[in-house]
N, C-alpha and C positions, 0 to 999 in steps of 0.2 A: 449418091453413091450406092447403086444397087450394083455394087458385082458382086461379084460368089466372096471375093475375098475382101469385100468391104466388110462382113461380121468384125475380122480382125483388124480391118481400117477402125473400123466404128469401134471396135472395141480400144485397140490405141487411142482414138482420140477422144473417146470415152475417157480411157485411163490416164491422159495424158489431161484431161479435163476436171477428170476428180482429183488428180495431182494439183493442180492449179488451186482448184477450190481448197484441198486440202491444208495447202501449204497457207492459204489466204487465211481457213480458219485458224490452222496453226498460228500465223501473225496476229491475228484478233487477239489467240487466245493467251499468246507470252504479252501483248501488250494488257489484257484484264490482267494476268499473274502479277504482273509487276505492279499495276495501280494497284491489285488487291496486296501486294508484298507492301509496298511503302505508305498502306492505312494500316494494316497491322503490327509495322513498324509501328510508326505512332503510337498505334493501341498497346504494343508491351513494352514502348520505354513508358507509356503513361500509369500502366499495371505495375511496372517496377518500381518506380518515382512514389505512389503512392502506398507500396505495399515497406519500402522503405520508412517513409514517414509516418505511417500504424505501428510497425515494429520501435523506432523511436521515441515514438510519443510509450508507447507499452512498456521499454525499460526507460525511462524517466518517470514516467507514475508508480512503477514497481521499488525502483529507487527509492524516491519518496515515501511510499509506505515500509519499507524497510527502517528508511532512519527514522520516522514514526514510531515507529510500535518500538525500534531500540528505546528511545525517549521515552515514551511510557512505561517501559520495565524499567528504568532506572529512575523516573518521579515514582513507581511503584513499590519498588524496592524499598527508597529513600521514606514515605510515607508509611510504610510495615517495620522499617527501623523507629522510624519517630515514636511511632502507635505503642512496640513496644517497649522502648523505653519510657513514655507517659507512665504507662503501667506498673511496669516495675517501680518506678516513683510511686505512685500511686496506692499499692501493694504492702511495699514498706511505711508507708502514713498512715495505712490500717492498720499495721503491727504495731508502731509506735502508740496509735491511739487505742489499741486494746491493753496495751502495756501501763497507760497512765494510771498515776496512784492518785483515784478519786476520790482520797480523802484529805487531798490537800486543793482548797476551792480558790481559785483563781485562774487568771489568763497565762496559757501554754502555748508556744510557739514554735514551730521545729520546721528546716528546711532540706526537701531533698533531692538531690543530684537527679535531671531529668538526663541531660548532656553537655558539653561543653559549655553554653549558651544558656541554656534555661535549667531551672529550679521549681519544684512543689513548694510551694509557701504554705503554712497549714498553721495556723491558729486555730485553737478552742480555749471556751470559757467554763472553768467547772465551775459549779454552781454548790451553793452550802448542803444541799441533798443529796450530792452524787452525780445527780446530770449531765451530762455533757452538754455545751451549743457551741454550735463550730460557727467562729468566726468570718476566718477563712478558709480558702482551700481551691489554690487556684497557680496555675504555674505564669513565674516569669520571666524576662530574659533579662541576662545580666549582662 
């Protein structure tokens, strides 16, 4: 087709040629969109699935250390209640044993309230010198 107006033949069926290819790569390219759509599907239900089950597992261990550590404040607690009541038993068996009249020599015994449950048991033995030896001294539950 060499006529003068074959440029515009040729060029029509040029453009009616690059149409063709166009539209052909356009179908290539919505059919890759769509395989590449429904692998990425996959890939963010399986990004979600998983990011799900990290957030889960994350407040159940969080959980867990929560009722942890409450636990420990209150064996904490309960053991600084203990400790100080020992003491104050304890405290009071000092007074009581700077109080004794060491000049009467024999075995003395006195018990003191720790808590509901237990008691300082405290025996000592004065001696004909003044001495004190402590027998006991030691709490029990009752």
């Amino acid at each position: 087709m060499s006529i003068s107006f074959a440029g515009s033949a040729t060029a029509t069926a040029t453009t009616s040629a690059g149409a063709a290819a166009g539209a052909a790569t356009s179908a290539a390219g919505t059919a890759a969109r769509s395989t590449r759509t429904s692998r990425s599907a996959v890939g963010v239900g399986l990004t979600t699935i998983v990011t799900i089950m990290v957030v889960v597992l994350l407040t159940t261990f969080s959980v867990l250390a929560l009722v942890s550590a409450n636990s420990d404040l209150r064996l904490s607690r309960m053991a600084t209640t203990s400790a100080q009541s020992y003491y104050q038993a304890d405290s009071a068996a000092q007074r009581w044993l700077t109080e004794l009249d060491r000049t009467s020599p024999g075995e003395h015994s006195a018990s003191f309230p720790i808590d509901a449950h237990r008691s300082l048991e405290v025996t000592v033995q004065i001696m004909p010198d003044g001495s004190i030896q402590i027998q006991q001294w030691q709490s029990k539950g009752q």
